[in-house]
N, C-alpha and C positions, 0 to 999 in steps of 0.2 A: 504494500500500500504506500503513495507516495506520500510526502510528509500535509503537501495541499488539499488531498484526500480526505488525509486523516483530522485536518485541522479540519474541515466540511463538516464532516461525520460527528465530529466532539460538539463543534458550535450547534447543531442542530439537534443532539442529545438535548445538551444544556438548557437550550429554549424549551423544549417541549417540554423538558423537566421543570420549569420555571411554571408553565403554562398550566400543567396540572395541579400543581403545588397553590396557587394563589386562588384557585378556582373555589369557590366558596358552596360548602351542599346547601340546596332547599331543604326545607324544614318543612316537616306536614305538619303545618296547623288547621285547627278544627275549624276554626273559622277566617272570614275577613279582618273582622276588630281585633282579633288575636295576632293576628299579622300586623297591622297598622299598628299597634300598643307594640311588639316587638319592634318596631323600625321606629319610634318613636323614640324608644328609650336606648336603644342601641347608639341611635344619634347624640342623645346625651351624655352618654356615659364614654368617658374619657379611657381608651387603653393605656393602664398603666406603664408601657414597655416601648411605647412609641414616643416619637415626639409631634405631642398635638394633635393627636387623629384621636377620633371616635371610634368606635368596638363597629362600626359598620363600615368603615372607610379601612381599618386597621386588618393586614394579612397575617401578624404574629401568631405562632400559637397558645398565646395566654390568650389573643381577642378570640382566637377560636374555641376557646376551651370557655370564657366566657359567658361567648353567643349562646353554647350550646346549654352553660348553666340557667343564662335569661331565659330562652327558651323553656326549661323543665320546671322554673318558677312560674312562668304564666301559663304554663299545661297545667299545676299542681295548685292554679285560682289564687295567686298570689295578686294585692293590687300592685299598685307602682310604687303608691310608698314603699310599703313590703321590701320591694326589691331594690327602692332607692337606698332603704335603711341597712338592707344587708350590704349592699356593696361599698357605703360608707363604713358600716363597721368592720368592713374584711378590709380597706384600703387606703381608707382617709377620707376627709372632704374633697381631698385632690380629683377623686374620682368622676367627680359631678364638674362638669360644663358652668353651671352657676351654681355653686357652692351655698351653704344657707349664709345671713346676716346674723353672725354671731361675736363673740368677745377675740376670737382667736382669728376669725377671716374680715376685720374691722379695716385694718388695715390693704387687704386687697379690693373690699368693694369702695372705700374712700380716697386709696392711693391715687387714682389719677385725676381726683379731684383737686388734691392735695397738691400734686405736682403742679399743675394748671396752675390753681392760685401762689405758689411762689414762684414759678415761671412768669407771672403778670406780675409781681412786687420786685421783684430784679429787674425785670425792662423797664418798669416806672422809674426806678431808681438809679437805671445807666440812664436812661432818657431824659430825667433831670438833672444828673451831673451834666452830660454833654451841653445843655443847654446854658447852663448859668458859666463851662469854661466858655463857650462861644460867645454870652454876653460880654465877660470882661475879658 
């Protein structure tokens, strides 16, 4: 086999092995609203192991292993809290897309509030030095 061959041959393993691998199973759910309530909360729920993706966006297999856990909770008539609260107590607030308002997440829902306003008392404040050295 020549070495050109052989390179073909491996590249085109490689893919189709990629291709298999990211492919994601249907789930037989019983109904419509059991589905929609799965992609719903899939979307909120943040994969721990990725950067920034959701358990429905995310190929890893912890988001797979998750899917299939969300899934057996909404077969087993779980609500959403239900499964909000398990997934926060197996992994943190971190988990949740919008985390609750609480004593510990204060600072990430008012952080860029925060920023904003001393970002706008620094430019008032370079804004007026500049102006009174231009006066004199």
């Amino acid at each position: 086999m020549t070495s050109r061959l052989w390179l073909t041959v491996c590249l085109a393993m490689t893919l189709s092995a990629g291709a298999f691998a990211s492919a994601i199973e249907p789930l037989p759910f019983r109904s419509e609203v059991e589905k929609v309530r799965f992609k719903a909360l899939a979307e909120e729920i943040r994969c721990t192991v990725c950067q920034n993706q959701s358990l429905a966006d995310s190929d890893a297999q912890l988001a797979q292993d998750l899917r299939q856990e969300l899934f057996l909770m909404i077969q087993d008539g779980r609500s959403d809290q239900e499964i909000r609260n398990f997934m926060v107590e197996r992994y943190g607030d971190f988990v949740l897309y919008r985390p609750p308002l609480a004593s510990h997440t204060v600072l990430l829902w008012g952080g860029p509030g925060l920023l904003l306003v001393i970002g706008l008392i620094a430019s008032w404040q370079v804004i007026r030095q500049r102006r009174r050295l231009l006066q004199s």
